[in-house]
C-alpha positions as CSV (number, residue, x, y, z in Angstrom):
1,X,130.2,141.3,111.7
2,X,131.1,137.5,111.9
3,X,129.8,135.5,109.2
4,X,129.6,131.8,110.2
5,X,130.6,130.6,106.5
6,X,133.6,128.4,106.3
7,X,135.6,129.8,102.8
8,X,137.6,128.3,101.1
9,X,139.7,130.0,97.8
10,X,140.8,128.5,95.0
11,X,141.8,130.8,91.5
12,X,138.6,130.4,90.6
13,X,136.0,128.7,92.7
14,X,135.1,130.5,96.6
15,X,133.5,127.7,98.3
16,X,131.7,127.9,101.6
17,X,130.0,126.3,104.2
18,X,127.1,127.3,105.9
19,X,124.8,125.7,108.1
20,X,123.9,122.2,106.8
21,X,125.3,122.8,102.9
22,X,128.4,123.5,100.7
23,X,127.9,125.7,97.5
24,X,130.2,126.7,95.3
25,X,130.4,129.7,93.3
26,X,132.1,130.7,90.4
27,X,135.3,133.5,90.6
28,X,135.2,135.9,88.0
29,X,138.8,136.0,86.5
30,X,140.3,139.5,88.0
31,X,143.6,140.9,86.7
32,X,144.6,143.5,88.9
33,X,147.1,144.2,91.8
34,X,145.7,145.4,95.0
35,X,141.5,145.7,95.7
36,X,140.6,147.9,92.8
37,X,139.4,146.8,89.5
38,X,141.1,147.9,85.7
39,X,139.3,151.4,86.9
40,X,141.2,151.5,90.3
41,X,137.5,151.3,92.1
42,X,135.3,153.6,90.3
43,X,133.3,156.0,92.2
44,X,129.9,155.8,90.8
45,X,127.1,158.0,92.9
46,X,126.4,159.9,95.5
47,X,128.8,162.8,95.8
48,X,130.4,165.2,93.6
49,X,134.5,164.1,92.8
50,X,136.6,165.9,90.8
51,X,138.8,162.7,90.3
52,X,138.1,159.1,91.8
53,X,141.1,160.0,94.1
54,X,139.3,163.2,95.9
55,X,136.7,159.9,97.0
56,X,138.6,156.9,97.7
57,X,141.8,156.5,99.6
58,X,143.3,153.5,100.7
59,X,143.7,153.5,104.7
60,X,146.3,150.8,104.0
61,X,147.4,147.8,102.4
62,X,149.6,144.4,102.2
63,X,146.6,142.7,104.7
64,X,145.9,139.2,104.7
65,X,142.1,138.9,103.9
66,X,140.8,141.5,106.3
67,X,137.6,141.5,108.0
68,X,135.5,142.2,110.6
69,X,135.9,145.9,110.7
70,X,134.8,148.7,112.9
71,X,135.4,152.5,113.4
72,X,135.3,154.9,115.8
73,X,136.4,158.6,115.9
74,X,140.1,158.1,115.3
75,X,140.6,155.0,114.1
76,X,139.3,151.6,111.7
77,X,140.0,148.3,113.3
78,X,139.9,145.4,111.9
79,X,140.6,141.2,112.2
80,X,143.2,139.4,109.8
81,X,142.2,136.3,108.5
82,X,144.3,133.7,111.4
83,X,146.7,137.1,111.9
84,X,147.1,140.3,114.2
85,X,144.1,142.0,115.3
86,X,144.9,145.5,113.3
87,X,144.4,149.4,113.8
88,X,145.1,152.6,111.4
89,X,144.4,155.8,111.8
90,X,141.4,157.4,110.0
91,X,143.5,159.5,107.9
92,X,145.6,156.7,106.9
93,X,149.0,155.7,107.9
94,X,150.8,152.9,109.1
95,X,148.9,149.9,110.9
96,X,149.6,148.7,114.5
97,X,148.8,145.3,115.5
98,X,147.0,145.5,119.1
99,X,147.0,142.1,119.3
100,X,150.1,140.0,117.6
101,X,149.3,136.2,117.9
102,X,147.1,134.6,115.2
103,X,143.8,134.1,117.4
104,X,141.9,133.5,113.9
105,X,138.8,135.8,115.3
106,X,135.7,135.3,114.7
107,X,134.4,138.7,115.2
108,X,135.1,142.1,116.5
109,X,133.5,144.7,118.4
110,X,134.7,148.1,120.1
111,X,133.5,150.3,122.8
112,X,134.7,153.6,123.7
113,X,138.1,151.7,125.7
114,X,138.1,148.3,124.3
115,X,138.3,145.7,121.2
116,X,136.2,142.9,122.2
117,X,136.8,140.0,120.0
118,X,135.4,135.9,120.2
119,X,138.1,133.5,119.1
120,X,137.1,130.0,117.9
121,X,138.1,126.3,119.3
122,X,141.2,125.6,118.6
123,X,142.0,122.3,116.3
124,X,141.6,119.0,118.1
125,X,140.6,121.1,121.5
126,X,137.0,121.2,121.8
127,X,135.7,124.3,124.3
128,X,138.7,126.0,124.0
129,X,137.5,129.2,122.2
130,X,137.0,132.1,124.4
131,X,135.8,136.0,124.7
132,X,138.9,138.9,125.1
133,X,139.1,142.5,124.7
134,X,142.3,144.5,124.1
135,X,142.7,148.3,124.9
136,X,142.3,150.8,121.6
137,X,145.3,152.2,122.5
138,X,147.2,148.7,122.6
139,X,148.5,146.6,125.5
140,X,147.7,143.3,127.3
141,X,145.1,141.3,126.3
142,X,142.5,140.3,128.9
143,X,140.5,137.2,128.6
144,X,137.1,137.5,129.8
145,X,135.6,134.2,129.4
146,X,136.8,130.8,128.2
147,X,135.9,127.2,127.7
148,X,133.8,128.1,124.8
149,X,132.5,126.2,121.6
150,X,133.3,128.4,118.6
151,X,132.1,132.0,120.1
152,X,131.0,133.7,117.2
153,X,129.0,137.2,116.7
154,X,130.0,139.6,118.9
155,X,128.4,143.2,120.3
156,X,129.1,145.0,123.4
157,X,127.2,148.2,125.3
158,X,127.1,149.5,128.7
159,X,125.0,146.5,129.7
160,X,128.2,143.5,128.9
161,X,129.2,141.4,126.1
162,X,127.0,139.3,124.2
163,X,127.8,136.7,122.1
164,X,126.4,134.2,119.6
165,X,127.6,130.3,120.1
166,X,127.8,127.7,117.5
167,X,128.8,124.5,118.4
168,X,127.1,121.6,119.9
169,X,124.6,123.5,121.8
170,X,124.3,126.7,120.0
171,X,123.3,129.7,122.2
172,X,123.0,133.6,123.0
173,X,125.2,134.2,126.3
174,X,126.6,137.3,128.0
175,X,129.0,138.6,130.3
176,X,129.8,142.0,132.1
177,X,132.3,143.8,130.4
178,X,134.7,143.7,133.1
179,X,134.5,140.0,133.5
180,X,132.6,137.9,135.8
181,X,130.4,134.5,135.3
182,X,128.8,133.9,132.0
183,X,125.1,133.6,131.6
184,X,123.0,131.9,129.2
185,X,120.0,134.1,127.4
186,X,118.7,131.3,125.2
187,X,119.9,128.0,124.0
188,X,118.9,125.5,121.2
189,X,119.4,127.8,118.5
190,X,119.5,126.7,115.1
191,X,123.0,128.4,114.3
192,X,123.5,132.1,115.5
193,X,124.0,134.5,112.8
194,X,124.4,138.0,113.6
195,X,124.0,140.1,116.6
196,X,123.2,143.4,117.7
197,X,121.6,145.8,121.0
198,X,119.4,149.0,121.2
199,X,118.7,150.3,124.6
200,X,116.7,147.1,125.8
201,X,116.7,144.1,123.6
202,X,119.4,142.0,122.2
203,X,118.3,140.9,118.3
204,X,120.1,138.2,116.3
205,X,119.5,135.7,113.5
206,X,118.6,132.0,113.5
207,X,119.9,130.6,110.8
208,X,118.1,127.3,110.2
209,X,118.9,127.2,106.5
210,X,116.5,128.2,103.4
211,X,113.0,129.2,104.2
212,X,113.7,128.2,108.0
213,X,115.6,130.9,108.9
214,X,114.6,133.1,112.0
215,X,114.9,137.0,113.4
216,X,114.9,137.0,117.4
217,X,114.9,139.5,119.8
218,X,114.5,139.0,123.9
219,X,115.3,141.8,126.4
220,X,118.9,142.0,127.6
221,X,118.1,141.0,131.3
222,X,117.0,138.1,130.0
223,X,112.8,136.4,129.9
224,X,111.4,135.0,126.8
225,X,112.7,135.2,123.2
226,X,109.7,136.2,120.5
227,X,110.2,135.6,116.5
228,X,110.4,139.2,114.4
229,X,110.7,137.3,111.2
230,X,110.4,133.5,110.2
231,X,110.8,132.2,106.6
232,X,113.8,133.6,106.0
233,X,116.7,132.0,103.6
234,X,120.1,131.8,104.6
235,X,121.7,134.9,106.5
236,X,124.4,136.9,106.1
237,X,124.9,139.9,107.3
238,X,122.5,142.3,110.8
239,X,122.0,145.3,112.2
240,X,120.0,147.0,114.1
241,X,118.7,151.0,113.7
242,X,116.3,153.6,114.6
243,X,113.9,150.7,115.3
244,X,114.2,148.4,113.2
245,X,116.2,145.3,112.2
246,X,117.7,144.6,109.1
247,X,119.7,141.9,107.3
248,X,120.5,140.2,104.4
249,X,119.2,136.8,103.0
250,X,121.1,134.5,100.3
251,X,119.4,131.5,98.4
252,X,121.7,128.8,98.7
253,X,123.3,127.8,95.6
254,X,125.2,124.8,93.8
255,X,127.6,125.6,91.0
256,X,125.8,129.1,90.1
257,X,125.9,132.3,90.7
258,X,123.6,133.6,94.0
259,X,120.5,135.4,91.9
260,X,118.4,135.7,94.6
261,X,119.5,137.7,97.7
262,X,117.7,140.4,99.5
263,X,118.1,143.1,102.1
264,X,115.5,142.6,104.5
265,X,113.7,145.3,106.9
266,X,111.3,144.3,110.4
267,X,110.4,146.8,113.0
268,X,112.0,146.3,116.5
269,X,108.4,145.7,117.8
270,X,107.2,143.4,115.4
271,X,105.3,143.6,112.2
272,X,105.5,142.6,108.9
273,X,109.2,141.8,107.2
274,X,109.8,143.9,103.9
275,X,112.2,143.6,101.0
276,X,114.2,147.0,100.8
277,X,116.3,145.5,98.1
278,X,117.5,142.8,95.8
279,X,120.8,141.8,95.2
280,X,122.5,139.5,92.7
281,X,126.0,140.0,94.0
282,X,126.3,138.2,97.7
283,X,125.8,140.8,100.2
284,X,128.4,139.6,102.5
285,X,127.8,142.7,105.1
286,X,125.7,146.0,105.9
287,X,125.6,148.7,108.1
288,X,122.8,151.6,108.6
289,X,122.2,155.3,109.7
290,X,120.3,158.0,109.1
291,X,121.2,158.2,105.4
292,X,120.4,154.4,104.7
293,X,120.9,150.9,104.1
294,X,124.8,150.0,102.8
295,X,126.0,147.1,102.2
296,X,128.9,145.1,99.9
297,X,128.3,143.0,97.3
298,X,131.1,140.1,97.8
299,X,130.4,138.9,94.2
300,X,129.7,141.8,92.7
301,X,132.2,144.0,93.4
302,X,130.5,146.7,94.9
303,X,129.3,149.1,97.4
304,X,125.7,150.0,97.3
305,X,123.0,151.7,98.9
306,X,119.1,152.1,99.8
307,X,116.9,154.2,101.3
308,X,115.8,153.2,105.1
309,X,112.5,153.5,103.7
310,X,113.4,151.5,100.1
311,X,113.7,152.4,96.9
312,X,116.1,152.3,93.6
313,X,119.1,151.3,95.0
314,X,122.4,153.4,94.2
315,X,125.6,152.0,93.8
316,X,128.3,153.9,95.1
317,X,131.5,152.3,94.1
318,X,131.9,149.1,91.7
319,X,134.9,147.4,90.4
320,X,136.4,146.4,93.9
321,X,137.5,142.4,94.7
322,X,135.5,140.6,97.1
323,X,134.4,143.7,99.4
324,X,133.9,142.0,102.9
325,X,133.1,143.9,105.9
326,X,131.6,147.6,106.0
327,X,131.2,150.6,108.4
328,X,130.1,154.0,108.5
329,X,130.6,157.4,110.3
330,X,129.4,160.8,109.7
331,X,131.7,161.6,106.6
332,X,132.7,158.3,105.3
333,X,132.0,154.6,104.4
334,X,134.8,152.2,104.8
335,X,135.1,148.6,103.8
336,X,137.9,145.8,103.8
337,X,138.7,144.1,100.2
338,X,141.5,141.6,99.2
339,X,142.7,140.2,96.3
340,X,143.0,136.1,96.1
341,X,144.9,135.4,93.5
342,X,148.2,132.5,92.8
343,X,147.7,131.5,96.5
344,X,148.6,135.0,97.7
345,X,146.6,136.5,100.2
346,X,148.7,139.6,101.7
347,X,147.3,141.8,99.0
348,X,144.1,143.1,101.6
349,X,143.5,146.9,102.0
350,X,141.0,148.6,104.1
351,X,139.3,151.7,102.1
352,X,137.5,154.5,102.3
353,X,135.0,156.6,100.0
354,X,133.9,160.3,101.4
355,X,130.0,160.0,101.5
């Protein structure tokens, strides 16, 4: 998921922006080649391994700061950071770029025929980001809407595309998924972070900045927007399962390390918001199922886990640099990692751990 941060690297600093601050946070010194740590990305829970090899396997390598990823059954795809929209097979192999310029995406989404994927303004051209989709398979790009101010979280379903737009007038719109005129769902927003559907609703997150952050919902045919979850510090990461919403929350922070993040639960139909889990590391992204709550720990290092209902939480694999985006399927989590270190940026893998 898209992440409306701004980073930038350094050996030792990662800065960011986020919606009306800078913070800076201190790099932990890494000496390694590739994603792993001096342990080659230990495996630490969940399943039985012989070796750390019979879990993890690298899908593939030599990407530039991937992100954004998704899976379906044959295949993980994935955004370069201002490079080629990327594909690989499940079982590994070599990548194939579906789409070759360097669109700098925002954010990615598939369906069961199409990568869907909101592109930002570019420089010096305000309202020139736009909505496209690409076939799975490869081949020509189709732009579905344009004219937009820095289009950012994406999800699509049988019902269109929605998106989350950040710019002068931030605001939830949608489109059919075959093209057609755009339609506003709400506007005024404080900055949209995060989006996702179930069968009737859109949900999303408000960022407004610490303690003013906001959870939103409003059906998908549009009518008025209702508040899950207010109070809420900076987001970072949504999804949406079973029933319920759940995202993570990040303190901002000024020169120190982020000590108080949280992975937050709210039920689809309101109630009260509850702490499933606390985090030291900078949950960057999550995704759920039946088996729980996962998400990385950008900081950290690390892939970890709850329980939907809460709990201890587990984690599954440490010693990994700056774990971005995460998915799941039946038999495996994946995750995107990439090494930033002398200015090089090409040393990116996506990964896999059987679960």
């Amino acid at each position: 998921m898209a992440r409306h941060e701004a980073y930038r690297y350094d050996r030792n600093v990662l800065t960011w922006a986020s919606f009306s601050m800078v913070h800076f946070l201190p790099l932990p010194i890494v000496l390694v080649t590739g994603c792993g740590g001096s342990t080659r990305n230990s495996v630490d829970a969940e399943i039985p391994c012989a070796d750390n090899a019979s879990c993890l396997r690298a899908l593939t390598s030599g990407q530039t700061m991937p992100r954004n990823l998704a899976v379906d059954s044959t295949s993980a795809y994935w955004t370069n950071s201002c490079g080629p929209v990327m594909k690989v097979p499940l079982a590994g192999g070599t990548p194939t770029a579906l789409v070759e310029d360097s669109l700098c995406p925002n954010d990615l989404a598939i369906d069961s025929t199409y990568v869907y994927l909101t592109v930002p303004s570019r420089p010096l051209q305000d309202a020139s980001g736009f909505v496209m989709k690409v076939p799975l398979g490869g081949g020509a790009p189709t732009e579905l809407v344009s004219g937009l101010d820095e289009p950012d979280s994406i999800a699509v379903d049988g019902s269109g595309v929605y998106w989350l737009e950040n710019h002068d007038v931030p605001r939830l719109m949608k489109v059919p998924s075959d093209g057609g005129t755009p339609e506003t769902l709400v506007e005024g927003l404080g900055w949209g972070e995060g989006i996702a559907l179930d069968a009737t609703n859109v949900y999303w997150g408000d960022d407004r900045g610490n303690g003013a952050s906001l959870i939103m919902t409003m059906p998908k045919t549009g009518g008025q927007s209702q508040v899950l979850a207010d109070g809420q510090d900076s987001l970072n990461a949504f999804a949406v399962y079973a029933g319920n919403v759940y995202w993570t929350t990040t303190k901002p922070i000024v020169d120190t390390e982020p000590t108080d993040s949280k992975i937050m639960t709210v039920p689809c139909a309101g109630g009260s918001p509850r702490v499933l889990a606390a985090s030291d590391g900078f949950p960057s992204d999550l995704a759920v199922d039946g088996r729980g709550v996962y998400w990385n720990e950008y900081q950290g290092g690390k892939i970890v886990k709850v329980p939907l209902a809460g709990g201890p939480a587990t984690t599954l694999v440490s010693d990994l640099v700056y774990p971005d985006a995460i998915a799941l399927d039946a038999g495996n989590i994946y995750w995107t990692c990439s090494l930033v270190d002398d200015d090089k940026y090409d040393d990116g893998m996506v990964m896999a751990r059987a679960r």
